[in-house]
C-alpha positions as CSV (number, residue, x, y, z in Angstrom):
1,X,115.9,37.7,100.2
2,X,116.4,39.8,103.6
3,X,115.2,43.3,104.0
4,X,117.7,45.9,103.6
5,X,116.8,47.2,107.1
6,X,118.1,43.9,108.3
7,X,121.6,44.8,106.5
8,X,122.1,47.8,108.6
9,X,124.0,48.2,112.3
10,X,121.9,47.1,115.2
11,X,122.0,51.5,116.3
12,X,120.0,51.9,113.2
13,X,117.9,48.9,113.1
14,X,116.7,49.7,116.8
15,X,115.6,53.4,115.6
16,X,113.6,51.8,112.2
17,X,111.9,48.7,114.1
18,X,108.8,50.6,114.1
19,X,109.2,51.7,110.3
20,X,108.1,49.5,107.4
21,X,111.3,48.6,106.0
22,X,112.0,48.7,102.5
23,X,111.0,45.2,100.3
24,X,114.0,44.6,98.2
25,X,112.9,41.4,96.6
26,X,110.8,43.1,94.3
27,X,114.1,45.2,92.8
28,X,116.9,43.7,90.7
29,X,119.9,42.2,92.9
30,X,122.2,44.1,90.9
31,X,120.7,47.6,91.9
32,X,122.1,46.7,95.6
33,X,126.2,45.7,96.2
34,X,126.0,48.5,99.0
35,X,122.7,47.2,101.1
36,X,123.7,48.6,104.1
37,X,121.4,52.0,104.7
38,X,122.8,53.6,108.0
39,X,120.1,55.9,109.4
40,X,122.5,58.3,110.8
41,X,120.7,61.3,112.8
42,X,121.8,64.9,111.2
43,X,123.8,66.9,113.3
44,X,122.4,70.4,114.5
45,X,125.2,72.3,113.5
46,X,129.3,72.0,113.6
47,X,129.7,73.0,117.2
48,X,128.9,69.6,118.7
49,X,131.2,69.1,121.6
50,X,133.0,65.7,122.1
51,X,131.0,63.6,124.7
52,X,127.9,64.1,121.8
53,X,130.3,63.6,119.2
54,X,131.7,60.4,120.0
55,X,128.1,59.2,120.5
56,X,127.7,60.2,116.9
57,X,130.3,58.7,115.8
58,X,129.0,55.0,117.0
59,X,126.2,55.7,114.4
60,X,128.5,54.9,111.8
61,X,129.5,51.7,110.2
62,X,133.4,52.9,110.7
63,X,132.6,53.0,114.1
64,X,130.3,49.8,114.8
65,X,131.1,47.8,118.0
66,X,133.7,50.2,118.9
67,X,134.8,50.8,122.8
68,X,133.2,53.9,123.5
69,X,137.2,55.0,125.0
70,X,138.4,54.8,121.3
71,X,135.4,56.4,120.6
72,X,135.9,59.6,122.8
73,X,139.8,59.0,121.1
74,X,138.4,59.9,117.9
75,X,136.4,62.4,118.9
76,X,139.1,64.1,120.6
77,X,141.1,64.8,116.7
78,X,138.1,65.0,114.8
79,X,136.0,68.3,113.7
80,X,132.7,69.1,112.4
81,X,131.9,71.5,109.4
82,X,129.2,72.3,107.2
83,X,128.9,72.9,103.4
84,X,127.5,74.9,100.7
85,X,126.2,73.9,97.5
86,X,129.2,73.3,95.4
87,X,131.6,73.5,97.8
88,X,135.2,71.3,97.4
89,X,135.7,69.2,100.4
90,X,138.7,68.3,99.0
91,X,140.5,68.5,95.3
92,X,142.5,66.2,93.0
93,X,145.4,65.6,93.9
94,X,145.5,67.4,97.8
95,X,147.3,64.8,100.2
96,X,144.9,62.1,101.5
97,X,145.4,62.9,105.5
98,X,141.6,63.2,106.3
99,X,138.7,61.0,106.4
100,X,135.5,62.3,106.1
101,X,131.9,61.1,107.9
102,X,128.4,62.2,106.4
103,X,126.3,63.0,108.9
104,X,123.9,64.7,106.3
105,X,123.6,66.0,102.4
106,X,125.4,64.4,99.6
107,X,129.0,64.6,98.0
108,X,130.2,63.7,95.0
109,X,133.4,61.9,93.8
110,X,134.1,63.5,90.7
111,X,137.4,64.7,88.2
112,X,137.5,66.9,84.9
113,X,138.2,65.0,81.7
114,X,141.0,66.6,79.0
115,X,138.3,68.3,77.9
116,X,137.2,69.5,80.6
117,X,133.7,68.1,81.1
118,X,132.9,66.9,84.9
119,X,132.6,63.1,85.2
120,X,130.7,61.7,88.7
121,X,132.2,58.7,89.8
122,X,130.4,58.2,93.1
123,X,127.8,59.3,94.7
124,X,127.6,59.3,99.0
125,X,125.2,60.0,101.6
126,X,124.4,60.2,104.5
127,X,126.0,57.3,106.4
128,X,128.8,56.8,104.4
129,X,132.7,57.8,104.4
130,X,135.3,59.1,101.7
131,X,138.6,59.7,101.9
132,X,139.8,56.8,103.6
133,X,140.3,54.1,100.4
134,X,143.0,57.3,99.2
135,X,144.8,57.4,102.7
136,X,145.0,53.1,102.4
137,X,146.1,53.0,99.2
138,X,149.0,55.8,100.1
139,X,147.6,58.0,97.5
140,X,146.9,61.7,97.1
141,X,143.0,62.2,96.8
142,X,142.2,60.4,92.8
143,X,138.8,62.8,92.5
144,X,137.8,65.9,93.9
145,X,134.5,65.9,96.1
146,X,132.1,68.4,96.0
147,X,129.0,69.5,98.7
148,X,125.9,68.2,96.0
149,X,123.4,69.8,98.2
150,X,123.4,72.8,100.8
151,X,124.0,72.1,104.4
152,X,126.4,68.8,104.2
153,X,127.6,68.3,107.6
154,X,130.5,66.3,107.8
155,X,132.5,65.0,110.4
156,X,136.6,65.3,109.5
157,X,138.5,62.5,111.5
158,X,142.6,62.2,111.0
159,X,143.2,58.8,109.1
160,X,146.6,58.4,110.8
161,X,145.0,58.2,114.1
162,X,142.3,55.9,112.9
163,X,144.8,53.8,111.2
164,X,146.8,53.7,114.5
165,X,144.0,52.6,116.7
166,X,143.4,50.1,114.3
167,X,146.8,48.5,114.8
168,X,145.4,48.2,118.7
169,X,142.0,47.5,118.0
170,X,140.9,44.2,115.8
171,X,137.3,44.9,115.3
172,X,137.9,48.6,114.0
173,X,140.5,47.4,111.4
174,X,137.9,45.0,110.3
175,X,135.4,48.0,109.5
176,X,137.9,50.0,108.2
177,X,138.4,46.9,105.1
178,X,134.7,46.9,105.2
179,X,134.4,51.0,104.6
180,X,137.5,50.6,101.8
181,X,135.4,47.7,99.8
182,X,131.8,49.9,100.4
183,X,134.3,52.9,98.7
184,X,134.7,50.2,95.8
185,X,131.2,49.6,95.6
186,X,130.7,52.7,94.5
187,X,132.4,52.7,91.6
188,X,130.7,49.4,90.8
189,X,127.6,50.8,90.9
190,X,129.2,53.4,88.2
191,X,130.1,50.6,85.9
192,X,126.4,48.9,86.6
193,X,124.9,52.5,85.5
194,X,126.6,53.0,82.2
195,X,126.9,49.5,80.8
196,X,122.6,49.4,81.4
197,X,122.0,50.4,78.2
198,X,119.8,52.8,77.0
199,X,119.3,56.8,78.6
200,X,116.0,55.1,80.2
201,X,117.6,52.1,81.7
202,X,120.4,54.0,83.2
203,X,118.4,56.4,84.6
204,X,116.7,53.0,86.1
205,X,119.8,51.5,87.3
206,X,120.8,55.1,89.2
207,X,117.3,55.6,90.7
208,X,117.3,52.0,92.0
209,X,120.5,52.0,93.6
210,X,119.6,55.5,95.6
211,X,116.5,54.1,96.9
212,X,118.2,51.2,98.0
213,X,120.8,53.2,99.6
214,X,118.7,56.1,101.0
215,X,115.0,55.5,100.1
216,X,112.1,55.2,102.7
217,X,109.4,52.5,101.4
218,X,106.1,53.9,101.3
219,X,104.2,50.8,100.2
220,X,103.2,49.1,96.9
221,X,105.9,49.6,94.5
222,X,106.4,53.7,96.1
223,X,109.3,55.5,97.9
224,X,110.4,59.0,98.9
225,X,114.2,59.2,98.1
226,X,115.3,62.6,100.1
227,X,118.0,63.5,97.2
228,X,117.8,66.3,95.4
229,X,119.7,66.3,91.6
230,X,119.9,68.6,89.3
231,X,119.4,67.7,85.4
232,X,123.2,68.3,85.3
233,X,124.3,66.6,88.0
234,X,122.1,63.2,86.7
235,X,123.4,63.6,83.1
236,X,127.3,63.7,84.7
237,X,126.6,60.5,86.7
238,X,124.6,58.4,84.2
239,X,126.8,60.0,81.1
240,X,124.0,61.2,78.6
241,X,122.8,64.8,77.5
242,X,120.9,67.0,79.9
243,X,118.1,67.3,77.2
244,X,118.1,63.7,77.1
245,X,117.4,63.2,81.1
246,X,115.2,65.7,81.0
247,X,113.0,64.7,78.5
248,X,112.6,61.1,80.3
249,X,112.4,62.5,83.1
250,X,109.9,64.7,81.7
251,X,107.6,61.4,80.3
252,X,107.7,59.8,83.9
253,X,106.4,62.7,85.7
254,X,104.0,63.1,82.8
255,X,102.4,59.0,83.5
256,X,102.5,59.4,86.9
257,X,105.9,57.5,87.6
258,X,107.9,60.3,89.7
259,X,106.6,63.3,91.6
260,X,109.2,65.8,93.1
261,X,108.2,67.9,95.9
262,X,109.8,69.7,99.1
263,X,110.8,66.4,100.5
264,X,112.5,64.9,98.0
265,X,112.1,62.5,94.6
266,X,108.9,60.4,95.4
267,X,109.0,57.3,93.0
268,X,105.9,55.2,92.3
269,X,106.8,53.0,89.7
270,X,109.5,50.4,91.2
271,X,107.9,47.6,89.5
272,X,108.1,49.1,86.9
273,X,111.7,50.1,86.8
274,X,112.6,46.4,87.9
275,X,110.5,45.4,84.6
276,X,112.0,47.8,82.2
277,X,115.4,46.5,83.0
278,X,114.5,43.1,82.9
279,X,112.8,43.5,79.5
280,X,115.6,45.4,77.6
281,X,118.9,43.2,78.6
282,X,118.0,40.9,81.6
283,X,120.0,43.2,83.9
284,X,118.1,41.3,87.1
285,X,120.0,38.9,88.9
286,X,117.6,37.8,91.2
């Protein structure tokens, strides 16, 4: 099986040559439908003018292979901001005429149920784009999405404009049905969380796809994943009891498993993970 830095566009490969990549034969296959982990350079702040924001923009897999003239065309409609903790980006429901890029910080897809309990349906990084599936489909936004950490720096592009070029433009209507199935895979990985099983192997299932999304290898079965959740925001996405998470969460810190610190979630049991799903269910489809 091919290393996931082998997945990603040739931009980010170049800047990760000299980085160990991150093993992925040692995970289960279903952990990975979206292999593709863009490295995609934070922005400084939201006044980035457009020469260095269409160079940005090539960082994206929207925007791979693209004429640097469509490029600067984009760049020319599009606008930076930042977000808080918490934030709405957008809300259910508001007209689907943007497209958002992450440069940096997570959102989350996410809509109230009838009793009005928060549901995450998707989870996106840095790398990755929203909004556009809603515009393709012709429908108003189906979730809200929500700034999950402080500082998310996003990069607003008009989706008529991008959906005009790519009437001119072969290769960027190509990524565009690319980005729209990626936006699918998301919700894939939603259905691979809570049909896992137990509390444990969801928690499994979430934590594997993160790392294989966003996670820096660190060597024998270890990885930093720079995301930080709350209990919340895990129980919401894996759909168990916060008292639940946190007492498994709790009995892995306790046996050495997971260590959280000022860089993020720093795993040191993927062998283990791999083997807990593939004792209880056979979830591996390696």
């Amino acid at each position: 099986m091919k290393k996931i830095s082998r997945h990603a566009p040739a931009k980010a490969r170049a800047r990760r040559k000299d980085r160990r990549a991150f093993p992925i034969q040692h995970l289960p296959r279903s952990a990975f439908y979206r292999a593709k982990a863009t490295q995609v350079v934070p922005l400084p702040s939201a006044h980035v003018d457009e020469i260095e924001l269409a160079k940005r923009l090539g960082d994206f897999g929207l925007f791979e292979r693209i004429p640097p003239a469509v490029l600067k065309a984009v760049a020319a409609g599009a606008h930076v901001r930042v977000f808080r903790q918490g934030e709405f980006i957008w809300q259910r429901g508001d007209p689907a005429r943007e497209m958002v890029l992450i440069g940096s910080g997570f959102v989350k897809a996410s809509r109230r149920d009838l009793n009005g309990a928060s549901k995450t349906y998707g989870l996106f990084g840095p790398g990755d784009s929203m909004g556009l599936y809603a515009f393709w489909a012709g429908m108003r936004y189906p979730t809200d999405a929500i700034a999950l950490s402080e500082g998310v720096t996003l990069i607003f592009v008009d989706a008529e404009e991008i959906s005009r070029l790519a009437e001119e433009h072969p290769q960027l209507s190509r990524n565009m049905k690319g980005e729209v199935t990626r936006f699918s895979e998301a919700f894939i990985n939603k259905i691979e969380i809570i049909s896992a099983g137990s509390i444990q192997q969801r928690l499994a299932v979430l934590l594997l796809q993160l790392v294989g999304r966003y996670g820096v290898g660190e060597g024998n079965g270890h990885a930093l994943l720079p995301v930080f959740l709350t209990l919340k925001q895990i129980s919401e996405i894996i759909d168990a009891r916060v008292e639940t998470v946190a007492r498994t969460l709790s009995r892995w810190k306790r046996i050495g498993w997971l260590l959280i610190d000022a860089r993020g979630w720093r795993i040191h049991c993927l062998d283990q993970l791999n083997e807990l799903l593939n004792r209880y269910g056979g979830r591996s489809r390696s």
